[in-house]
N, C-alpha and C positions, 0 to 999 in steps of 0.2 A: 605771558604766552604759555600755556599749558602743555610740557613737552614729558614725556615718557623715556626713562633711560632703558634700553633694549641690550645693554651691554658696550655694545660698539659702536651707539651710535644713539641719537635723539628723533623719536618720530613729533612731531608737532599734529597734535588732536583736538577738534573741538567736541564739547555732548551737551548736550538739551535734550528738554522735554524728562518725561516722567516714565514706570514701565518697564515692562522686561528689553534686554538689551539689543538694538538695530545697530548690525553692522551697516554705511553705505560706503562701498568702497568703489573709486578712481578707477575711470581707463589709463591711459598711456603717459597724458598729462601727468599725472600723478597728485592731481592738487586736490583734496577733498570739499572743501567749501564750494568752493567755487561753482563745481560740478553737479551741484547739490541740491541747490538750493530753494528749488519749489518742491523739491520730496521734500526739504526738513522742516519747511512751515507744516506740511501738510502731514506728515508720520508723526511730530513731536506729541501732538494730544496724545498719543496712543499709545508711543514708545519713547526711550533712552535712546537718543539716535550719538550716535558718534561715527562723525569723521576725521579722518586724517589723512595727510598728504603722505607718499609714500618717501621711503628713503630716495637720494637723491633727487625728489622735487619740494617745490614750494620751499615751507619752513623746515622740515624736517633735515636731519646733517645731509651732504652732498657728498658719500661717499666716493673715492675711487676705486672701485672695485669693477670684478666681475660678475654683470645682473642678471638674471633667471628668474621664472614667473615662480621657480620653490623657495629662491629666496625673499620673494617678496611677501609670497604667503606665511613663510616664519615670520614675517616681520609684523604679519597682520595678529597671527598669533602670538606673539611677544608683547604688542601690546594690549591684546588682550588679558593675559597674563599682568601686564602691570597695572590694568585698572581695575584685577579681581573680578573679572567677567571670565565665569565656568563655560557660558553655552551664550549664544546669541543668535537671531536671527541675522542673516548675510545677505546683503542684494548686492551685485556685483557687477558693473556694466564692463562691456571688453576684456581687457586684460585683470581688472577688478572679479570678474566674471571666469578669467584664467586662472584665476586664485583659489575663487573659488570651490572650483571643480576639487583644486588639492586641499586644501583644508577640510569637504564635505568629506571626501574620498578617506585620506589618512587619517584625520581624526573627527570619524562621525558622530562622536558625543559633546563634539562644540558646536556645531550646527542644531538651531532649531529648525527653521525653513529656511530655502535657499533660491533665490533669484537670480537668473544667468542671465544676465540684461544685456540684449547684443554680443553676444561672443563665440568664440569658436571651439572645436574641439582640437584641431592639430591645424595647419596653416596649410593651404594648399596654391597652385602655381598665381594664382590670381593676385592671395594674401603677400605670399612672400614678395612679387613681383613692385606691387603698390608701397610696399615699405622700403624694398630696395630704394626706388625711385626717392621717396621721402627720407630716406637715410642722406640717401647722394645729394638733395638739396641740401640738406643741413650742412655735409661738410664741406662741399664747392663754396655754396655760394651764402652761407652763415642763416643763423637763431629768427633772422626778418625772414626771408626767403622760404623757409622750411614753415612758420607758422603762419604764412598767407596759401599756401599750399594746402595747410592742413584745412585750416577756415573751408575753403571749397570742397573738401570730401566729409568732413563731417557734418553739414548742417546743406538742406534741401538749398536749391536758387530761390524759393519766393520767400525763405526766414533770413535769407543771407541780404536781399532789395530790402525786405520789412524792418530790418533792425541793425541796418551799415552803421551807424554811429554808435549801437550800444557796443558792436562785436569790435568796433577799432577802439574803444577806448579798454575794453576785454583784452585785443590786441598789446595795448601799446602797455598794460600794467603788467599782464604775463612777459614782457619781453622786459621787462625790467626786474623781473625774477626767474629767467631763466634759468635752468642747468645748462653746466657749462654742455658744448656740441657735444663731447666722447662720453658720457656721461645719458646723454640722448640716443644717443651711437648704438651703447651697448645694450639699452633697455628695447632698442628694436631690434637687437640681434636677439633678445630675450622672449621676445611673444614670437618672433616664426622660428625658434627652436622650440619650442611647447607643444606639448603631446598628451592629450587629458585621457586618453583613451583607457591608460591601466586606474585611473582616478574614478570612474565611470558607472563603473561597474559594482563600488564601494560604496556608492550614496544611497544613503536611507532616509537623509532628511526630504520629506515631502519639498518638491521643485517645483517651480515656474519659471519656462524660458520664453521671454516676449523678447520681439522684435518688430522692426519701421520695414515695410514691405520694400520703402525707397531706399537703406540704406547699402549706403556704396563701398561701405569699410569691410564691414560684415555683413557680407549681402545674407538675405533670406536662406539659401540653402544653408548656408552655414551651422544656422539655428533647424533648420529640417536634418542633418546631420546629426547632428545633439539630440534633439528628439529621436531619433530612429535608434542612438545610445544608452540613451535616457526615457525606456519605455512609458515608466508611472508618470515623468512628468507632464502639468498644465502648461500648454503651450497655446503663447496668444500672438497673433501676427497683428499691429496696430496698421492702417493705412498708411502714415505717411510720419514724418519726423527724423528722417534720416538717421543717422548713427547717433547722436546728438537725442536724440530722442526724448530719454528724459527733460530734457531742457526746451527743447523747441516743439513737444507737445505734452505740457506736463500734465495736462487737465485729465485726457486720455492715458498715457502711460499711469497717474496714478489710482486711475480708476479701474487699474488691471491690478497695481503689485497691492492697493492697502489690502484691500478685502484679502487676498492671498494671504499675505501675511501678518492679517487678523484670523485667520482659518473660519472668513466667514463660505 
């Protein structure tokens, strides 16, 4: 298993495909494959795709620490850093997309193009409220509870009837690789304390912020937000795909992000 030492800790990465270098990095999950994986059939002809799970999920260590979307962004950029990638393209969905913002922002000669895939700028009463909520599952009433909860806000009602047996068997492998609850705790105390606002205003890499018209997580203004931040950026609203998006309408979402990020 191909794992990257970052100092304090091991990120677990996969890469394929040929090409200057494509970040796709992880919402909240934190698990990169998984997440992925009708962008990386579909990017690999074109690019170096690597992904990885972030610290404290999937394969990567399970720190105990205290998490924040800047430390998470070091972490993207560390292992950057260990696989000799100067600059790369970045597509970012959610908290992936929290990252984002700070890595285009702070260090804008890592960035080639930059995709904000579903995400927000600062969390506002909606945000914070919904993850409250989803916090308080997890630690009442444990790791089953909290990820059939999430099933229903991330992916629309007619993907969640069309594909009940692929998502429980999706279900029942993530729950056998869970982070431990406080661990989950703190990474959503992590995205609604995030503020991309002074990050914002530093980007130079050419952006694309698309979003699912239906999603419930990061609903639409959120990304009209971003955009009104984010004047240069190509902003694509897709009809429908929930937060999830990538995943439950790949054919459309990546008929927005390849051409972007081929600068056709």
């Amino acid at each position: 298993m191909p794992k990257a030492d970052i100092g304090d800790g091991e990120i677990y990465y996969e890469k394929v495909g040929s090409g200057p270098a494509l970040m796709l990095v992880p919402g909240l999950s934190g698990v990169g494959v998984a997440g992925w994986r009708p962008q990386i059939e579909a990017f690999a002809p074109h690019f170096t795709v690597i992904t990885h799970d972030h610290r404290g999920c999937g394969q990567s260590t399970h720190s105990r620490i205290t998490y924040s979307v800047d430390q998470m962004a070091a972490d993207a950029l560390k292992l950057m850093d260990a696989l000799g990638i100067k600059q790369a393209h970045y597509v970012g969905h959610s908290t992936g997309g929290a990252m984002g913002q700070i890595i285009a922002g702070k260090h804008p000669d890592r960035i080639g193009r930059l995709v904000l895939s579903a995400t927000w700028r600062v969390a506002d009463p909606f945000f914070k409220l919904q993850f409250k909520v989803r916090k308080r599952s997890l630690l009442d009433s444990g790791v089953e509870a909290y990820a059939e909860a999430a099933a229903l806000a991330l992916y629309p009602p007619a993907y969640i009837r069309d594909h009940a047996d692929q998502l429980e068997r999706e279900r029942q492998a993530g729950l056998a690789a869970a982070s431990a609850p406080e661990i989950t705790a703190s990474r959503i105390d992590a995205i609604c304390a995030f503020d991309g606002t002074p990050h914002l205003k530093s980007i130079r890499a050419p952006s694309l912020i698309v979003v699912a018209e239906d999603d419930t997580v990061t609903p639409r203004y959120l990304s009209d937000d971003l955009k009104a931040h984010l004047r240069e950026a190509q902003y694509e609203i897709l009809p429908r795909g929930g937060h999830l998006v990538p995943r439950a309408e790949p054919v459309a979402y990546n008929a927005v992000v390849l051409p972007f990020l081929r600068g056709e």
